[in-house]
Biotite code that builds the C-alpha atoms (Angstrom):
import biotite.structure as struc

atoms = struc.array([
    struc.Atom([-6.399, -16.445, 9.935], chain_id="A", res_id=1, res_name="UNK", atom_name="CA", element="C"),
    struc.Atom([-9.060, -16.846, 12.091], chain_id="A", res_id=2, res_name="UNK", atom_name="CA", element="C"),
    struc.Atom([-9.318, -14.387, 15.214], chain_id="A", res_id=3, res_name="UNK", atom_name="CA", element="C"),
    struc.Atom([-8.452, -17.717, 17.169], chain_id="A", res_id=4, res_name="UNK", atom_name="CA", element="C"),
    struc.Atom([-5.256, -18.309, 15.555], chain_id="A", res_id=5, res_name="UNK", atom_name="CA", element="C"),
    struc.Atom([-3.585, -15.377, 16.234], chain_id="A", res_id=6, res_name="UNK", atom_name="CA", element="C"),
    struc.Atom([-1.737, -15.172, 19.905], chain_id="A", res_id=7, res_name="UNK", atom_name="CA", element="C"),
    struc.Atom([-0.731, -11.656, 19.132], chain_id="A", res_id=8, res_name="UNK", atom_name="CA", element="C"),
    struc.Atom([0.117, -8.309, 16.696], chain_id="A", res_id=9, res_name="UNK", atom_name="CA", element="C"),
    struc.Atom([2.737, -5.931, 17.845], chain_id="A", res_id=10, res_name="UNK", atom_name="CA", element="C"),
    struc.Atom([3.947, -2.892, 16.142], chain_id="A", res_id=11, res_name="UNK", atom_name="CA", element="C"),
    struc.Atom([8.460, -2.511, 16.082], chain_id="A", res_id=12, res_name="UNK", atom_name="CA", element="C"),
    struc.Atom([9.516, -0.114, 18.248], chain_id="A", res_id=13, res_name="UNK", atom_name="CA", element="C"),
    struc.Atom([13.552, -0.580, 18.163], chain_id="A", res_id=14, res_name="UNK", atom_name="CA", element="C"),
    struc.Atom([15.615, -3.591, 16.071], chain_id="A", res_id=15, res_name="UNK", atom_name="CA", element="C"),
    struc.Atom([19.243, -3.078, 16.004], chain_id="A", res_id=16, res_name="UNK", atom_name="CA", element="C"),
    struc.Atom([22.156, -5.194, 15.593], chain_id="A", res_id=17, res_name="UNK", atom_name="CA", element="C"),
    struc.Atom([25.715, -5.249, 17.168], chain_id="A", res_id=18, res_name="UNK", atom_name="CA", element="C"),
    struc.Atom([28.209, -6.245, 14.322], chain_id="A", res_id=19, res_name="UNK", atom_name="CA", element="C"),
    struc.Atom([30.743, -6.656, 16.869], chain_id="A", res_id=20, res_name="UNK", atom_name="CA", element="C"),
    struc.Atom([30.020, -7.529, 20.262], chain_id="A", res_id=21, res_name="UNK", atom_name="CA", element="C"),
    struc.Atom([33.200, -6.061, 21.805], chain_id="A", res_id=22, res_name="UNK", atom_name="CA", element="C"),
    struc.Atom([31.594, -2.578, 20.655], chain_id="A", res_id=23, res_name="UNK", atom_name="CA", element="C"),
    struc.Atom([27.971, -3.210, 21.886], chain_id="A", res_id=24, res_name="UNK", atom_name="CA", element="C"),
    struc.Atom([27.613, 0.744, 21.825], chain_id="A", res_id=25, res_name="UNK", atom_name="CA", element="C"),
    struc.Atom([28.228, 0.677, 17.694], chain_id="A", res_id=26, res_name="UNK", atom_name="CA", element="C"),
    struc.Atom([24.534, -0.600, 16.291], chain_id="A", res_id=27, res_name="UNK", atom_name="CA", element="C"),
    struc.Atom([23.367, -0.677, 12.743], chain_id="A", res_id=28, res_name="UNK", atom_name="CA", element="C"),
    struc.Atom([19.724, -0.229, 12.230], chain_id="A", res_id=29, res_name="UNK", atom_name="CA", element="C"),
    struc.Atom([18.681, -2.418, 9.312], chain_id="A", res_id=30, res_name="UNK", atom_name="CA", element="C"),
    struc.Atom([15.004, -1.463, 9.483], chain_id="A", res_id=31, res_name="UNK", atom_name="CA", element="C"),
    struc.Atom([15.304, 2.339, 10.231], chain_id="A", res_id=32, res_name="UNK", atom_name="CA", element="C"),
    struc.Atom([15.170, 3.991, 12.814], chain_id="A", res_id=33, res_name="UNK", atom_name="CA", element="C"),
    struc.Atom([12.453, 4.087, 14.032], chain_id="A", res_id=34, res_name="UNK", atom_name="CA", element="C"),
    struc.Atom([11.661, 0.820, 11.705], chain_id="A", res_id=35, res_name="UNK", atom_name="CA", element="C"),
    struc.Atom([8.168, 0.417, 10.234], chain_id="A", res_id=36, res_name="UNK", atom_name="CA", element="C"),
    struc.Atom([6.785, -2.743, 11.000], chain_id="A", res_id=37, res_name="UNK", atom_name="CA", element="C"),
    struc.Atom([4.892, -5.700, 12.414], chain_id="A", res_id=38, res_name="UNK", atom_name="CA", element="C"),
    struc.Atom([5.229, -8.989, 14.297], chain_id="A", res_id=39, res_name="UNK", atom_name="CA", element="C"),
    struc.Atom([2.923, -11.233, 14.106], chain_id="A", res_id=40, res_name="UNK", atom_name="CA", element="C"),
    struc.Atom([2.607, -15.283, 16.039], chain_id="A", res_id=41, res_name="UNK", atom_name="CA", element="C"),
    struc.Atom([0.478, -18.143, 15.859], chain_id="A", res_id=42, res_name="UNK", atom_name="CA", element="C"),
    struc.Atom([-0.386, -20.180, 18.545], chain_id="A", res_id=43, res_name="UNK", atom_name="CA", element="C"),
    struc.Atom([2.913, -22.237, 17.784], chain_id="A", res_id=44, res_name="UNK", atom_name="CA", element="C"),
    struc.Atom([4.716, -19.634, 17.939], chain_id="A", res_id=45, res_name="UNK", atom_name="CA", element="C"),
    struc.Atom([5.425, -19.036, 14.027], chain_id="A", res_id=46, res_name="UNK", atom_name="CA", element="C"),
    struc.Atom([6.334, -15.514, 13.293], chain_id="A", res_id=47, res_name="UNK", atom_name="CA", element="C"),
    struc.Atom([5.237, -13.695, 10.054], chain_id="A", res_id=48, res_name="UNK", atom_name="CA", element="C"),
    struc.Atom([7.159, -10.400, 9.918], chain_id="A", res_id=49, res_name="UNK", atom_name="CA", element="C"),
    struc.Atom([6.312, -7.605, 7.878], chain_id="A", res_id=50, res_name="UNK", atom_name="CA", element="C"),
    struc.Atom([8.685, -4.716, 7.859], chain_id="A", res_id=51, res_name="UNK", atom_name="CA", element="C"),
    struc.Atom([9.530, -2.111, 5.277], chain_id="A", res_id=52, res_name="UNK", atom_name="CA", element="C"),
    struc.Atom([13.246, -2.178, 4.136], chain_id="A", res_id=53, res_name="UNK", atom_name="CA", element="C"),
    struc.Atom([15.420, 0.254, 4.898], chain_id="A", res_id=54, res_name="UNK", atom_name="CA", element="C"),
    struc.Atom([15.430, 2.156, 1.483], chain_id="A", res_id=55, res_name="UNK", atom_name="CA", element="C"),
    struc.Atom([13.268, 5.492, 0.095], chain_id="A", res_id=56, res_name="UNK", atom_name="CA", element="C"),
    struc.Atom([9.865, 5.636, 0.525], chain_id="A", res_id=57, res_name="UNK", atom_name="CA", element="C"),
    struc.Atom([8.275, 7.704, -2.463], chain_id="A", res_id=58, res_name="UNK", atom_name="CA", element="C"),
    struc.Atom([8.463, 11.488, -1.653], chain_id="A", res_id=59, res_name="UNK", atom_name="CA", element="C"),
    struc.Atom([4.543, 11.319, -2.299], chain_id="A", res_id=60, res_name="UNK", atom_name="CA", element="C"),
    struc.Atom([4.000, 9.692, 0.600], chain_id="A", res_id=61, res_name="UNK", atom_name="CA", element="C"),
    struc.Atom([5.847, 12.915, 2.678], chain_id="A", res_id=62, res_name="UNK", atom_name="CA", element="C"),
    struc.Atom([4.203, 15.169, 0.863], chain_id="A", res_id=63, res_name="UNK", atom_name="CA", element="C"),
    struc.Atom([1.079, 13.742, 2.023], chain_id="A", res_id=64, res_name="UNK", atom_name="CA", element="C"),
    struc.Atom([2.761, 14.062, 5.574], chain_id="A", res_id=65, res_name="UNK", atom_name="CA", element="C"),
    struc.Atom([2.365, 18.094, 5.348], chain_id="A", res_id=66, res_name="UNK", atom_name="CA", element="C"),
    struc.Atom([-0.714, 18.075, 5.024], chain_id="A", res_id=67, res_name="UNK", atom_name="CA", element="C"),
    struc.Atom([-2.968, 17.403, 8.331], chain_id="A", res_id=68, res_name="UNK", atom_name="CA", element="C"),
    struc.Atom([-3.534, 13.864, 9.352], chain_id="A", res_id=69, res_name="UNK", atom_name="CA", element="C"),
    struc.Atom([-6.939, 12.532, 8.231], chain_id="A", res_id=70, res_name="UNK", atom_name="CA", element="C"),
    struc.Atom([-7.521, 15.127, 6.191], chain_id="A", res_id=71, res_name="UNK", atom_name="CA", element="C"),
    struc.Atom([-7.251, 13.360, 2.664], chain_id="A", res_id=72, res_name="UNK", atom_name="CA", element="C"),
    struc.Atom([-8.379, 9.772, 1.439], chain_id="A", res_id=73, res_name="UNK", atom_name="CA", element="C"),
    struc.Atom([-5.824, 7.580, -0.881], chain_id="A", res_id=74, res_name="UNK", atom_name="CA", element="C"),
    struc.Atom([-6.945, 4.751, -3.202], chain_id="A", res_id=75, res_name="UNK", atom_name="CA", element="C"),
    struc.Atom([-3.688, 2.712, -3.431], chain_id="A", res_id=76, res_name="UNK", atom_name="CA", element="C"),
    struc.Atom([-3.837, -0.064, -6.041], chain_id="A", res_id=77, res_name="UNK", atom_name="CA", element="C"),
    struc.Atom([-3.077, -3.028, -6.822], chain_id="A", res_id=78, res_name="UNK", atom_name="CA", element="C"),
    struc.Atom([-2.925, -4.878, -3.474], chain_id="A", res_id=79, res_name="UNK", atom_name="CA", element="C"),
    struc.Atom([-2.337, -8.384, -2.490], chain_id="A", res_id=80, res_name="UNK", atom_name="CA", element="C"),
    struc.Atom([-3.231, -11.100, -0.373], chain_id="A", res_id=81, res_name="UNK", atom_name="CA", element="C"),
    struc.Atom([0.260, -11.607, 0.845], chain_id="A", res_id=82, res_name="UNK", atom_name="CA", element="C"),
    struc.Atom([0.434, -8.875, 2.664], chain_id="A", res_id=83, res_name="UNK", atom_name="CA", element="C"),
    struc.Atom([4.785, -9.144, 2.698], chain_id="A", res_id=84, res_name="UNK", atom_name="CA", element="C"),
    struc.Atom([3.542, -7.211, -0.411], chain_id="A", res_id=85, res_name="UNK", atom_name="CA", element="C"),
    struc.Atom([1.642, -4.299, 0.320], chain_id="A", res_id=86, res_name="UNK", atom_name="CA", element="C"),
    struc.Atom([3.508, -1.663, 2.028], chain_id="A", res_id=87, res_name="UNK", atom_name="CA", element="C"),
    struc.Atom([0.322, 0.575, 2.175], chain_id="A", res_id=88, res_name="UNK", atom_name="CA", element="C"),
    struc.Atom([0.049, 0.549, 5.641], chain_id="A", res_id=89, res_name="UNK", atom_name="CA", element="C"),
    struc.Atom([3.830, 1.106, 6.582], chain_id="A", res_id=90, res_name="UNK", atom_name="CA", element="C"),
    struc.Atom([3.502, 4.504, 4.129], chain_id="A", res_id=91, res_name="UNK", atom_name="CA", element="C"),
    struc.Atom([0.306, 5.247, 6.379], chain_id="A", res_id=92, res_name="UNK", atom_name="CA", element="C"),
    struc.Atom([2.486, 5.291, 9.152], chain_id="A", res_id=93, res_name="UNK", atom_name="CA", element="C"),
    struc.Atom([4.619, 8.052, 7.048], chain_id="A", res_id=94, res_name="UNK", atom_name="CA", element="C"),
    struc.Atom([1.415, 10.159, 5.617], chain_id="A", res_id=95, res_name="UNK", atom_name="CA", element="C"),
    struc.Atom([-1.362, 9.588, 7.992], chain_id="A", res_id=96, res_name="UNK", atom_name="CA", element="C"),
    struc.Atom([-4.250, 9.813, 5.933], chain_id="A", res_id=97, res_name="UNK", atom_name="CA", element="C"),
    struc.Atom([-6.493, 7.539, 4.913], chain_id="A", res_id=98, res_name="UNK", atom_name="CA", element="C"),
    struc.Atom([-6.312, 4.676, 2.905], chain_id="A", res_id=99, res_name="UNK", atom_name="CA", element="C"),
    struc.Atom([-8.320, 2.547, 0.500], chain_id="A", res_id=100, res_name="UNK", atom_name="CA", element="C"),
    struc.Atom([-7.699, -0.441, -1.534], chain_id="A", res_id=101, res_name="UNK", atom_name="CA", element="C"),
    struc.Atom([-9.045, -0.259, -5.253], chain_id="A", res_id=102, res_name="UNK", atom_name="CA", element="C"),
    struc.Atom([-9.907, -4.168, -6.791], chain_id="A", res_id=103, res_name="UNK", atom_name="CA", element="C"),
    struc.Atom([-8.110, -4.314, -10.201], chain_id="A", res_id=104, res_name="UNK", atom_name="CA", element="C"),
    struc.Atom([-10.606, -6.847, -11.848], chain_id="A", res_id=105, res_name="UNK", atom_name="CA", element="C"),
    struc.Atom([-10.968, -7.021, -14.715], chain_id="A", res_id=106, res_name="UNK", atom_name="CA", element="C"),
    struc.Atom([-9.693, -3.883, -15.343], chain_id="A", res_id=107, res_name="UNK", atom_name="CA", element="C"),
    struc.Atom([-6.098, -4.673, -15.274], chain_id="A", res_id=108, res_name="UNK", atom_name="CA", element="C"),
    struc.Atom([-6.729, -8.426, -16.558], chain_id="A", res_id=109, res_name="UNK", atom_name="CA", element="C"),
    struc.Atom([-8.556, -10.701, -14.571], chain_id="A", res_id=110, res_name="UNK", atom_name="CA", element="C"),
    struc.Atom([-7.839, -12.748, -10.947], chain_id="A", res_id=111, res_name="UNK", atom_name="CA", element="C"),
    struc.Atom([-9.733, -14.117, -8.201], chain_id="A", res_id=112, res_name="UNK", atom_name="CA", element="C"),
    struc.Atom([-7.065, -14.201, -6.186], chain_id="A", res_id=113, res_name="UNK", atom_name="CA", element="C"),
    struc.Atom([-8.015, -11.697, -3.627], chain_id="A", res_id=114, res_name="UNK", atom_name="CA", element="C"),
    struc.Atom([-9.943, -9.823, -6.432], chain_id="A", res_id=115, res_name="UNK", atom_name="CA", element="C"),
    struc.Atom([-13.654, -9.797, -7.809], chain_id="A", res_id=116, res_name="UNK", atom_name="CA", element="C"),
    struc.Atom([-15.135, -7.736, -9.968], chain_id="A", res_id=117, res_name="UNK", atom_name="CA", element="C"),
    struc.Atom([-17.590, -4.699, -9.193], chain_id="A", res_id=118, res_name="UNK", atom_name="CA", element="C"),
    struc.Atom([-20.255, -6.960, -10.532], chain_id="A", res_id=119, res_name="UNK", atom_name="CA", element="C"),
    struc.Atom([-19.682, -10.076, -7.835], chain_id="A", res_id=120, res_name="UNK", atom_name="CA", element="C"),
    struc.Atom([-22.171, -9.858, -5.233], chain_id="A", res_id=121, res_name="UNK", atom_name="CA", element="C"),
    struc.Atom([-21.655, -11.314, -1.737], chain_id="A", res_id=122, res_name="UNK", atom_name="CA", element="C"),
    struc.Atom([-18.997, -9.560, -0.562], chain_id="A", res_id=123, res_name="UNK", atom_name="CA", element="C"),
    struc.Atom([-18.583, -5.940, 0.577], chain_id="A", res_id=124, res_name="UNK", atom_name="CA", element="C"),
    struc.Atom([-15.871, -4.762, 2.047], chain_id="A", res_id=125, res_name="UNK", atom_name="CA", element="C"),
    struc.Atom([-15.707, -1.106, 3.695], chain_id="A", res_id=126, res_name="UNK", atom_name="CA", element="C"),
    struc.Atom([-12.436, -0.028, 2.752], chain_id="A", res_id=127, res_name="UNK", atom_name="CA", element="C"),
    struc.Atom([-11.950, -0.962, -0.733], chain_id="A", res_id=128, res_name="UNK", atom_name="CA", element="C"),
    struc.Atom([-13.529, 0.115, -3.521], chain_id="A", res_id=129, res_name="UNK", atom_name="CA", element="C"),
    struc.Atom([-13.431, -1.234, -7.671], chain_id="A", res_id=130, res_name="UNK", atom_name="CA", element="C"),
    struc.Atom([-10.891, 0.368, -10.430], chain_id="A", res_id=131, res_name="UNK", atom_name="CA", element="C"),
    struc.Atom([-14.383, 0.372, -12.871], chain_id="A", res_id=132, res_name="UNK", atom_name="CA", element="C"),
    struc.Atom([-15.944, 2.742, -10.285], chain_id="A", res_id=133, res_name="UNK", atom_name="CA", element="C"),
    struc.Atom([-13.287, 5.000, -10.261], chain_id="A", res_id=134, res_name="UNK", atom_name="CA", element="C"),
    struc.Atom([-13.117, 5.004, -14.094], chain_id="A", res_id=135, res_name="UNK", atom_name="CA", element="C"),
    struc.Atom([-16.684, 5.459, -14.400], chain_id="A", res_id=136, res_name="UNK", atom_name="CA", element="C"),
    struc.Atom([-16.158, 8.694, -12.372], chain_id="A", res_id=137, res_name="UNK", atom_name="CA", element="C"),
    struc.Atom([-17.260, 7.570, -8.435], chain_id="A", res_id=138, res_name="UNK", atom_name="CA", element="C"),
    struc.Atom([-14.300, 8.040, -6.775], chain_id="A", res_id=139, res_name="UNK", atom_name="CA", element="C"),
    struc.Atom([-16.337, 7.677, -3.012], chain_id="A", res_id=140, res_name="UNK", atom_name="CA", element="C"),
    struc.Atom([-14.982, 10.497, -1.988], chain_id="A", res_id=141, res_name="UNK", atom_name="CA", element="C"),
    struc.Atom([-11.336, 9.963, -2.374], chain_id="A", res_id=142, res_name="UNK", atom_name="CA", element="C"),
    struc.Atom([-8.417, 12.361, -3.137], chain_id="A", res_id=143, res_name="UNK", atom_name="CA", element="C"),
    struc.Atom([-5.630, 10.474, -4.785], chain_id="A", res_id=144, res_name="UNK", atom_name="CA", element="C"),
    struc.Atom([-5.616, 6.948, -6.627], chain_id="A", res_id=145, res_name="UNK", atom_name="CA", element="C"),
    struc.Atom([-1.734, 5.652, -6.298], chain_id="A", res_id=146, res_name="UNK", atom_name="CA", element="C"),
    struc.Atom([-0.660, 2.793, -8.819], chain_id="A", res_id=147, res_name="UNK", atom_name="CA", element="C"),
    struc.Atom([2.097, 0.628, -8.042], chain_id="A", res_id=148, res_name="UNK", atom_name="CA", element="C"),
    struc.Atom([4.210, 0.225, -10.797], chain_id="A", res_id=149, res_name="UNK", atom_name="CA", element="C"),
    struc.Atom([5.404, -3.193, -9.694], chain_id="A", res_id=150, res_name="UNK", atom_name="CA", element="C"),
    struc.Atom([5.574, -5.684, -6.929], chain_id="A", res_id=151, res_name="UNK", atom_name="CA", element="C"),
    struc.Atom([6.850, -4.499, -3.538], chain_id="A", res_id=152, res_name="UNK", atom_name="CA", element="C"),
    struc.Atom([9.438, -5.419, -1.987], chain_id="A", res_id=153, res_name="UNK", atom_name="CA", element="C"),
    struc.Atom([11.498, -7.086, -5.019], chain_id="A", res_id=154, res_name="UNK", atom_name="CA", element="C"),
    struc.Atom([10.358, -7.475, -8.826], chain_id="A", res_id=155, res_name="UNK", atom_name="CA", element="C"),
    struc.Atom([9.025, -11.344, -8.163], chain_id="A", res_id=156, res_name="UNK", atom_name="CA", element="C"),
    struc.Atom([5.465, -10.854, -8.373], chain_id="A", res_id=157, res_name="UNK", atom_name="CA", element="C"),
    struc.Atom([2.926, -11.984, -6.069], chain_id="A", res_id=158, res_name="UNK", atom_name="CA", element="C"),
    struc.Atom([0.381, -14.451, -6.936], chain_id="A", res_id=159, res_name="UNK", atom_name="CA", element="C"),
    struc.Atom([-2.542, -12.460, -8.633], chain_id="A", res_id=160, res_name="UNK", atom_name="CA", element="C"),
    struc.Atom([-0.528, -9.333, -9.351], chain_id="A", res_id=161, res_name="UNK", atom_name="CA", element="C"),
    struc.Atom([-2.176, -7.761, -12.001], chain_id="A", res_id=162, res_name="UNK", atom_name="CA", element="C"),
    struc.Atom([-0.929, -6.197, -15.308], chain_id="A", res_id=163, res_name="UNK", atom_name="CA", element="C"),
    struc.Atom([-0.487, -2.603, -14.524], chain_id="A", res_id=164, res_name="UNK", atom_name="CA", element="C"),
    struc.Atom([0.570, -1.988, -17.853], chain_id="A", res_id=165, res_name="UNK", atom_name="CA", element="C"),
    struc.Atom([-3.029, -2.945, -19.495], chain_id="A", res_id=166, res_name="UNK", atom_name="CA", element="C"),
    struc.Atom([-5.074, -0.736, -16.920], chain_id="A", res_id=167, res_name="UNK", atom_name="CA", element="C"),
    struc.Atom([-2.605, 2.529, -17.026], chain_id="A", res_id=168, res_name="UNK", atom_name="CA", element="C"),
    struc.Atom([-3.729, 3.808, -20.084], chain_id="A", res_id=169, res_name="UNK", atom_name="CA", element="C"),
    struc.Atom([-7.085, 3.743, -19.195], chain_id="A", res_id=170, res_name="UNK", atom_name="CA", element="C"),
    struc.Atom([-6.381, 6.023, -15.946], chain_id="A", res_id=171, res_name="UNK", atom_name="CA", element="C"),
    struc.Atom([-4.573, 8.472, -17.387], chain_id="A", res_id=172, res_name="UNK", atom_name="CA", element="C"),
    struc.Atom([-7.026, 9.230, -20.071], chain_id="A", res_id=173, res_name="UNK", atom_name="CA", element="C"),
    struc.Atom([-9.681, 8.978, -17.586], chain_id="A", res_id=174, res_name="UNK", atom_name="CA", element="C"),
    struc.Atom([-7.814, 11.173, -14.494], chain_id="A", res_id=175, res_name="UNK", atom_name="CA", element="C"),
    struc.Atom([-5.309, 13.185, -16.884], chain_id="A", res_id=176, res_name="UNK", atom_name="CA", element="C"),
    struc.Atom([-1.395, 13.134, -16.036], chain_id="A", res_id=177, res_name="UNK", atom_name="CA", element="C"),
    struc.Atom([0.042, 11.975, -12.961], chain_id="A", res_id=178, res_name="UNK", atom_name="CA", element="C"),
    struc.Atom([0.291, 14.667, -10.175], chain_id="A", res_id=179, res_name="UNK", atom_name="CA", element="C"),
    struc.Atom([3.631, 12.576, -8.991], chain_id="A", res_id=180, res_name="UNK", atom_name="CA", element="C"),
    struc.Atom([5.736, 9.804, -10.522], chain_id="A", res_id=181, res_name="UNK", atom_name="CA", element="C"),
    struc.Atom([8.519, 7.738, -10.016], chain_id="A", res_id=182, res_name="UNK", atom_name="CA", element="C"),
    struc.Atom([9.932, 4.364, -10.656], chain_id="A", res_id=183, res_name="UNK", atom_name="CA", element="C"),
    struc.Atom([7.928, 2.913, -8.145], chain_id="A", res_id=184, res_name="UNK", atom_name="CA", element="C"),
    struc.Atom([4.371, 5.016, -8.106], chain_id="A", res_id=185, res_name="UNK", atom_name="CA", element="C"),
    struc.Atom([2.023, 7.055, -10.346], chain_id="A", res_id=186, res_name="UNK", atom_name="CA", element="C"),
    struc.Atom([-0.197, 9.206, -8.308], chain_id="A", res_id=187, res_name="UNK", atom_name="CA", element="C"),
    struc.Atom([-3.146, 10.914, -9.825], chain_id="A", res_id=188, res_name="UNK", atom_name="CA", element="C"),
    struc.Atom([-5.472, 13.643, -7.978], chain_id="A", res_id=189, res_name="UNK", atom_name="CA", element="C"),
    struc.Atom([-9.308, 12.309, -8.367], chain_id="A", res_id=190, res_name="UNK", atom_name="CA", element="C"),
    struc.Atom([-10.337, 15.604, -6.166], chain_id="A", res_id=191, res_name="UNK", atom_name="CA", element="C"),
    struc.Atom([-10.839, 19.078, -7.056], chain_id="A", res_id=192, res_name="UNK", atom_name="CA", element="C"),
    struc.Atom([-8.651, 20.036, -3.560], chain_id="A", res_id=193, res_name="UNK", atom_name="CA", element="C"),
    struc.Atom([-5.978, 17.308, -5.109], chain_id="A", res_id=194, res_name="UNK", atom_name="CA", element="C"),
    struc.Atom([-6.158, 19.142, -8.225], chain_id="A", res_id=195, res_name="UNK", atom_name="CA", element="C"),
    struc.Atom([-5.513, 22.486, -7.007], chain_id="A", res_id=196, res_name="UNK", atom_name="CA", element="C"),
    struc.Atom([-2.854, 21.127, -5.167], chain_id="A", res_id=197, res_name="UNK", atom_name="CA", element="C"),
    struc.Atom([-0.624, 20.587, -7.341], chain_id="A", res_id=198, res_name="UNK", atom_name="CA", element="C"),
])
């Protein structure tokens, strides 16, 4: 969307509901408390909400949080276009560090769907950065590459989601074994200060 077509972002403060309205005092908090989350209108007044479920976040992500904010870059890969999919920024809110996106092309199987390859010219975008350049060793100063295991929120998979499962072998040998993992994540320090870490 254009900067035209947007009448406003606003971050969630408080979202409760009252089960039973003759106890208004008993709420339930469906999106946490505080939730993590976004509202976002068009001109005609069309939401698009983006809020991370009430559920865990990995206990990377807080581990990150004891460290000081800013202090460490993440790569977090893959991403999508449809952003109800990337929950990269609602973990921000959790670690506070930085964040980059790493393009999976071709890498993890090929897409143009809000992918190129390191070799497209025309485009250059700031915060992301290609899985090949990582691979070949130029990790742009970054302390941590995270790869989602599969699509966020449910298992139906975005259009464009890559095949993790054809580029994970490749970054293991390349980075050695994950520093965390869980069902969700595989995080793996590209740093020496990641490394020692541990």
């Amino acid at each position: 969307m254009s900067e035209e077509t947007i009448v406003g972002c606003w971050q969630m403060i408080e979202a409760w509901d009252i089960n039973d309205p003759t106890k208004p005092e008993e709420k339930t908090y469906p999106w946490g408390q505080p939730p993590l989350g976004y509202w976002v209108y068009d001109p005609a007044y069309n939401v698009y909400l983006t809020v991370l479920p009430q559920g865990p976040i990995p206990q990377f992500y807080r581990q990150l949080a004891s460290r000081p904010p800013r202090s460490l870059t993440v790569v977090e890969t893959p991403w999508s276009l449809e952003t109800n999919h990337d929950p990269q920024l609602l973990y921000q809110a959790v670690h506070r560090q930085y964040i980059k996106v790493a393009l999976t092309t071709p890498e993890c199987g090929t897409s143009d769907y809000g992918n190129y390859p390191e070799s497209a010219t025309g485009m250059q975008l700031r915060q992301f950065v290609h899985l090949s350049a990582l691979l070949r060793g130029d990790t742009q100063g970054a302390d941590y590459l995270v790869v989602h295991l599969r699509p966020w929120p449910d298992p139906v998979a975005p259009s464009g989601w890559p095949d993790v499962a054809v580029c994970l072998p490749r970054i293991e040998q390349r980075f050695g074994a994950p520093v965390y993992r869980d069902d969700d994540i595989e995080a793996f320090a590209l740093s020496p200060a990641a490394r020692e870490a541990r």
